[in-house]
Steps between C-alpha positions, in 0.01 A plus 500: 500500500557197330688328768273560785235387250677133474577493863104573573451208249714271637356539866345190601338387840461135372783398712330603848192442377530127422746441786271614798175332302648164423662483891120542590329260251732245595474517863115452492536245255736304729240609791242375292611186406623438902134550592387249184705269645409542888143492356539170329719335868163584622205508298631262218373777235606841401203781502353618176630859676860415535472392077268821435785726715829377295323523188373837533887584593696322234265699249598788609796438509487378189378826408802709675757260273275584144563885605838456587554462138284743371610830676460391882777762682597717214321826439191475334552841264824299388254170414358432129116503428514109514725441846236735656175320363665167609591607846197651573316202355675309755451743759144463448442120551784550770253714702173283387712169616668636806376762669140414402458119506820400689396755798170361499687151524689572767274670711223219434803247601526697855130537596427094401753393716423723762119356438643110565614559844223797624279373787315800574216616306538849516827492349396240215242751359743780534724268297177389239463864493836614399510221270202631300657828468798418391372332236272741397733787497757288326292415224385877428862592541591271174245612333600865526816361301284372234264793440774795528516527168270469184640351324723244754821504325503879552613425880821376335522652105522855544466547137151365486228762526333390820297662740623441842500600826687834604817424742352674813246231489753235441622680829252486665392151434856363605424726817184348587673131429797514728262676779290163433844301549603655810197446625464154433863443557454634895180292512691162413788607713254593811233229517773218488536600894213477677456175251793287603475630867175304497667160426562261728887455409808618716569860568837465329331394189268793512758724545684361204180531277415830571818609461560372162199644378591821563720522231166598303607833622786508270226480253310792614887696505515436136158624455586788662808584250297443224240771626738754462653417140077460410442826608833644316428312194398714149474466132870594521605284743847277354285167613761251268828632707326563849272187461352610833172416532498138383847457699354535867159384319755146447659546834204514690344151351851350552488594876138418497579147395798526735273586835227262339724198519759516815199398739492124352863474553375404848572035410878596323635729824278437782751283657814726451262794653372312771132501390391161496248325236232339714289786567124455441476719234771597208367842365579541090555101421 
């Protein structure tokens, strides 16, 4: 069937792919660089969390654009030895330098700021707490990346002969990782309440805070998604043309950086929304 056999080969979800990931990276960028610049009307000084955050995303996405020329939305049975070995190469640091290090990033980024404005001790240890563990469990996540296969380049050359781990504990692993993201994810989203309703700063301005904070949820929705392509993934699985996993992996730290940065908007549209700037306290400055 040689004609179904070219128009298999000439299927491509690069398109779609790109479109809906760029659309994202570019709206938290432009978030991003909005809450830079609220930070510096304020604070004179960016955060070392706001550089940490758009450097962990520009290298993945600097990732996504090396794969998009190496086999990223075609079939991978209809990619050459070499296109594979490069893409997973890529998808390799992509997952070490986003989901890894940027999540870590991000999630740091939240807690700290929460940590600035928190007047009750309770909730600061909470927040030491959950700081500690996200560390932790970020930095034994990466390493799993490193020591998956012996030797490393067999995570991305499947012509080396390396001794690796079997898929269902690849499975498993991602399983246990987004459980540990919703669960932070809901933390970050939750403890911002009882937080800012502490602060002596008008009502309206609560209500904005908290509200903008719950995007985080979105987060946890993307989480969610990914579950389910984690727990349909196998050996077999067409990863270059479905790109799942590392798509709503991508998503989720681009809504993450999204939810992360609305709540300093607070100096550029407090007048248009009626909130005012002289209360005591200005949470995430």
């Amino acid at each position: 069937f040689p004609a179904m056999s070219t128009a298999y080969a000439a299927q491509s979800n690069l398109p779609t792919i790109l479109g809906v990931l760029t659309t994202f990276f570019f709206l938290a960028i432009v978030v991003v660089g909005l809450r830079v610049y609220s930070r510096l009307r304020i604070a004179r000084a960016a955060g070392i969390d706001d550089i940490l955050i758009v450097i962990a995303a520009l290298g993945q996405w600097i990732v996504i654009l090396i794969q998009a020329h190496h086999g990223l939305g075609r079939h991978q049975s209809t990619l050459s030895e070499e296109e594979l070995t490069i893409f997973n190469h890529a998808s390799f640091w992509g997952n070490v330098i986003g989901i890894a290090i940027g999540t870590m990033f991000l999630k740091l980024s939240i807690a700290v700021n929460l940590l600035r404005v928190c007047q009750n001790r309770s909730f600061t240890v909470v927040l030491w707490i959950l700081i500690a563990i996200i560390i932790l469990y970020e930095m034994l996540g990466t390493l799993f990346f490193f020591f998956n296969c012996r030797p490393m380049a067999g995570s991305w050359d499947f012509t080396i002969d390396a001794k690796c781990a079997s898929t269902s504990v690849i499975v498993i692993f991602g399983l246990i990782n987004t459980s540990f993201n919703i669960f932070t994810d809901v933390a970050l989203a939750i403890l911002p309440i009882p937080i800012i309703w502490r602060l002596n700063m008008k009502r309206s301005v609560r209500m904005y805070l908290v509200g903008v904070l719950s995007l985080g949820y979105l987060a946890v929705a993307m989480d969610i998604v990914k579950t389910y392509y984690q727990e349909t993934y196998t050996a077999t699985t067409d990863e270059t043309y479905t790109f799942s996993l590392i798509f709503y992996g991508f998503l989720e730290d681009c809504v993450g950086m999204i939810a992360a940065s609305v709540p300093m908007f607070r100096p550029l549209v407090g007048k248009a929304l009626g909130l005012g700037s002289s209360d005591t306290y200005y949470p995430y400055g």
